[in-house]
Each structure stands twice: as structure tokens, then as C-alpha cells.
N, C-alpha and C positions, 0 to 999 in steps of 0.2 A: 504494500500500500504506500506510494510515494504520490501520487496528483491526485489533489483534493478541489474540488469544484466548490466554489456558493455562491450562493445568489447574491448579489448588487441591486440596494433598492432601496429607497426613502421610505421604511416603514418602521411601525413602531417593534420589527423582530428584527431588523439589520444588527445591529452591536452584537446581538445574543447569537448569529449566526458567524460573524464575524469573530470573539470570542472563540467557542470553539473550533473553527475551523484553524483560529492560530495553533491552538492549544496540540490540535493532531497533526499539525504539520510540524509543528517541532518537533514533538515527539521519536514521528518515524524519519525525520532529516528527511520531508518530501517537499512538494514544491504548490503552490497557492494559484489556483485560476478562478479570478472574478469576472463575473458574465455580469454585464451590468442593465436590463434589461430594463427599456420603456414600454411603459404600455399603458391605456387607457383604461379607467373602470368606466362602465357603465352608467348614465344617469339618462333618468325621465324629468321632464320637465322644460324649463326655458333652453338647454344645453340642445332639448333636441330636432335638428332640423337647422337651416340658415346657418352651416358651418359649425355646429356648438361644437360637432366630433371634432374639429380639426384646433376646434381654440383648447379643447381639453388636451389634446394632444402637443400644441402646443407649451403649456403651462405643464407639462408632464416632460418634456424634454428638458425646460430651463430648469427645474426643480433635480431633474437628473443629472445635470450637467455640473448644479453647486456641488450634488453630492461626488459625483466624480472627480471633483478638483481634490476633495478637502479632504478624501479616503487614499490620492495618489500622494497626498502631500502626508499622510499620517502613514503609509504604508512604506515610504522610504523610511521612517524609523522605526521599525518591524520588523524583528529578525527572522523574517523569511520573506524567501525568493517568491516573486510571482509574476504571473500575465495578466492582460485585460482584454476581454473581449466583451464590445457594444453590440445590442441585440435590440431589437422591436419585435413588439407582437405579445403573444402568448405568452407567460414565464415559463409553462411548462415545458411546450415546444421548443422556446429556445434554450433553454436546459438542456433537453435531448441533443439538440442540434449541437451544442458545446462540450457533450460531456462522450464521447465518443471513445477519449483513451483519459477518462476519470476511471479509476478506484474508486472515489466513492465523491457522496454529492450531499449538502451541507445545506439544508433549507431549516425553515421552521415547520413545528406542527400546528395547529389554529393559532390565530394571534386572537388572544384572550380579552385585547381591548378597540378590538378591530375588523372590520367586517371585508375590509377591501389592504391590501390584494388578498384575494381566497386562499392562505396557506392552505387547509385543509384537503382543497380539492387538488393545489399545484401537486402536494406531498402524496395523495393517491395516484393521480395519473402517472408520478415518477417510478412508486414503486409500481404498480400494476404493467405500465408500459417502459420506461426505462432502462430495465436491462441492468441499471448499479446500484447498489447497496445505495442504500438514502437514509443519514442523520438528521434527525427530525428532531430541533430543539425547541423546549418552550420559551414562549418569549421572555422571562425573566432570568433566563439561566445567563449568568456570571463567567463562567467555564466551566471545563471538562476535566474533573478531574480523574485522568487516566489511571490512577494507581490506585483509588479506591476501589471498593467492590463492585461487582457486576453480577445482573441477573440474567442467564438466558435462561427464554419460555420456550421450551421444549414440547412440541406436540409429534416426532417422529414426521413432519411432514419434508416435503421437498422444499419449501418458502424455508422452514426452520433450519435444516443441514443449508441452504446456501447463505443465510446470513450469518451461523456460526462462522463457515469459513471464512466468510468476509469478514470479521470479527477478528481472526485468527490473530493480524500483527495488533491489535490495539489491546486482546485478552493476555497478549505476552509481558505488559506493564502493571496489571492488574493482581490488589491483594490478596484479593478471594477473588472465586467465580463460582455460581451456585446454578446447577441445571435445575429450573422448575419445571415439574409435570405434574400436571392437572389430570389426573388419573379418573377416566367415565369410560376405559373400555377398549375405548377405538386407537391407542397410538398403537401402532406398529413395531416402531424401533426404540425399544426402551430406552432412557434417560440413561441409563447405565451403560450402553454401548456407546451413547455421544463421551460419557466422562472419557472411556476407552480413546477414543478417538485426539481427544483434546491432550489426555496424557502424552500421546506420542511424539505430542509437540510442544511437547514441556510443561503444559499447562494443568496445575491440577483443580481437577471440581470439586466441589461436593455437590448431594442428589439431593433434590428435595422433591419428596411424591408427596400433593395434596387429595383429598379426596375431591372432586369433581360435582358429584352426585347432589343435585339441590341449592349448587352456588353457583354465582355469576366470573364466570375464567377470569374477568377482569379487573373483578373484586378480587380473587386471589388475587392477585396479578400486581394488583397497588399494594398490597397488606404484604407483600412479603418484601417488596423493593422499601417499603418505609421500616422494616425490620430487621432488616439487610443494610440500611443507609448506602442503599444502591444509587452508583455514579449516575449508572446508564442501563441502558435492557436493550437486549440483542432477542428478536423476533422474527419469526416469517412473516410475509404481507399478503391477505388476500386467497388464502386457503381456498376460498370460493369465491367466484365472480364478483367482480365488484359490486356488477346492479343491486348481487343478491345481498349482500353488508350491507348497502347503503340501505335500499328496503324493509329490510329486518334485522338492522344492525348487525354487527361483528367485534370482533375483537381487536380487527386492525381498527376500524375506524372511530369506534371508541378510545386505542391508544393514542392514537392520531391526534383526537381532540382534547385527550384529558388525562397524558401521562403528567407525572407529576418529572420528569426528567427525559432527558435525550433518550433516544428510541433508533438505534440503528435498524433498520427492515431491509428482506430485501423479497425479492418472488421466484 
């Protein structure tokens, strides 16, 4: 894991995304790509029609552009290396469009006092379509702290094994690591084959099997990271179709909106 992607953006998760994404790029001595990305939100009203698109777009450029001076001027004293790439449109798309030889990609999960831009939805479409692991911070996080504990939620799926791995160089820094599984039946691949796995690569876990049976996965899920005083939590994303989470909720998209800490996923 050396090229770490974030997003560039005048909101109120910028700092909180930018924070951690220092924090991992020192870490593993890699290198910082900020996608600095304009785009329009939506309004009805006076905005719309006789040009309003084009004057929001307008006032969305000058507003990106202060922030662009004042992040390259703070980023020469930042001891890491980076690029800059300017992007319009979509944030998610042009994320994809940017993050091509990223290891891993550095947004927020819901901004808790903010409606526009839609972390929520940028942070599903990346992990569901994306293709890289996605650090998903809440807006008040401060940093990453690497060497505390971590919790991976272990359900045997194919989402879960590929964000462990992805996980691999940043679990190498870490004091503990605790595989949780929500035990109702259906994993496959016991918790205890992942610790197997993890060992071989230096890293030791311990297992935590909860009973499943009558609880909500992501009530366990906050009760063991606040018990654990977990850094971060390493999950799969999206086990099942998006539509079907969004419709009748999920796991991802409840972590999505209301982990109490960074949420590496990947699918």
C-alpha cells in the first residue's frame, strides 16, 4: 500500500479526510494524490433556469480554487510527497476516473452536519463500483491512529477476505487486532481460519464469536469497537446488492452513516 487517493473539497469532512490520509501515508512511506473535484449540488428555486446552473457552477469553481491555493501552500509543509489532479462532474466518477493505480481511496462516510456533497452515497458507489478498498472517515475524526486497536467484522464472505487483505500493511502497525463474528449460522469460513491467515503474516488476532441470534450485527458491531477502543474497523461492503441495503437497510450502509470511527470496506 504506497498511493493513497482523497478527495479535495470545500466541505465540512475535508480536514478529517485530509488528517488521515497524512497519517497512512507516513506510515507506509507512500505517496498522496489529491483529486480536487468541482461540482454542482442541486437546487430548486430562483437558481433554476436563466443560467442559475452555470452561476452555481461558477461560484463552485472560485470557492475551489481559494481552497486549492491554500491546501498547495499548506501541503509544501507536509511531510509527504504528493500530486494534484482537477476534476468536474461527479465526485464519485471522478474518483474512479483518478484512482486507477490507488491502493486505497480516502473519503468521508455521511457528513453529520451536512447534506451536500452526499458522502454517503459518493462512499457506496466507490465501494460497490470502485474496485479499491475505500477509508471512510467520520467527519470529526482528528486522525488515524495506526497503532491502536482494530476490529475486523468477519462474516466469511468474499467483501470481508478482500478488505482484510487490503488491511494487511496498515494491520502490520497495529496493537491488537480482534476478528469479530456474528455467529447466526451462515459464515462459511470460520473466524479462526482468517486469524490462520493473518498469522502468516505476522499478525496476531484474537477471535471474538458473538451470538447473532435476536441482535442487530451492527449493534454488535459499535459495542465491541467502543470496548475494544477501536482505531478503525476493516469490513466487507455490500454482501448484497446495493438497491437491496438501501431498501431494507444493511450493514454497510448503516456503517457508512453511523460508525463511530474510520471504516476501511472494500467488495
Amino acid at each position: 500500500m504506497k498511493n493513497i487517493l482523497v478527495l479535495v473539497h470545500d466541505d465540512d469532512g475535508q480536514e478529517a479526510r485530509l488528517q488521515v490520509a497524512f497519517d497512512i501515508v507516513r506510515a507506509v512511506r507512500g505517496h498522496l494524490t489529491c483529486v480536487d473535484v468541482v461540482t454542482v449540488p442541486v437546487f430548486v428555486g430562483e437558481y433554476m433556469g436563466v443560467g442559475g446552473d452555470a452561476l452555481l457552477l461558477e461560484d463552485e469553481k472560485a470557492r475551489e480554487s481559494r481552497n486549492a491555493v491554500a491546501l498547495k501552500a499548506r501541503l509544501e509543509h507536509e511531510d509527504v510527497p504528493y500530486d494534484w489532479v482537477d476534476a468536474t462532474g461527479d465526485p464519485a466518477t471522478c474518483i474512479r476516473a483518478a484512482a486507477k493505480l490507488a491502493d486505497l481511496i480516502v473519503v468521508n462516510r455521511r457528513l453529520d452536519g451536512s447534506w451536500y456533497p452526499d458522502m454517503s452515497e459518493i462512499t457506496g458507489e466507490l465501494v460497490a463500483k470502485g474496485r479499491r478498498p475505500v477509508m471512510a472517515v467520520p467527519q470529526g475524526a482528528s486522525r488515524l491512529d495506526l497503532s491502536g486497536n482494530v476490529v475486523i467484522a468477519w462474516d466469511g464472505s468474499d467483501s470481508a477476505e478482500a478488505a482484510m487483505r487490503a488491511a494487511l500493511p496498515l494491520l502490520a502497525f497495529a496493537a491488537s487486532v480482534t476478528l469479530l463474528q456474528v455467529d447466526d449460522g451462515s459464515v462459511k469460513t470460520p473466524s479462526v481460519e482468517a486469524a490462520r491467515y493473518l498469522s502468516r503474516h505476522g499478525i496476531e488476532a484474537s477471535v471474538q464469536i458473538e451470538d447473532g441470534r435476536g441482535r442487530k450485527v451492527t449493534d454488535i458491531v459499535r459495542t465491541v469497537l467502543a470496548s475494544r477502543t477501536a482505531s478503525y474497523l476493516v469490513m466487507g461492503g455490500f454482501d448484497h446488492p446495493r438497491w437491496v441495503e438501501s431498501m431494507f437497510g444493511g450493514t454497510t450502509d448503516t456503517m457508512i452513516d453511523h460508525s463511530p470511527v474510520p471504516v476501511l470496506l472494500a467488495h
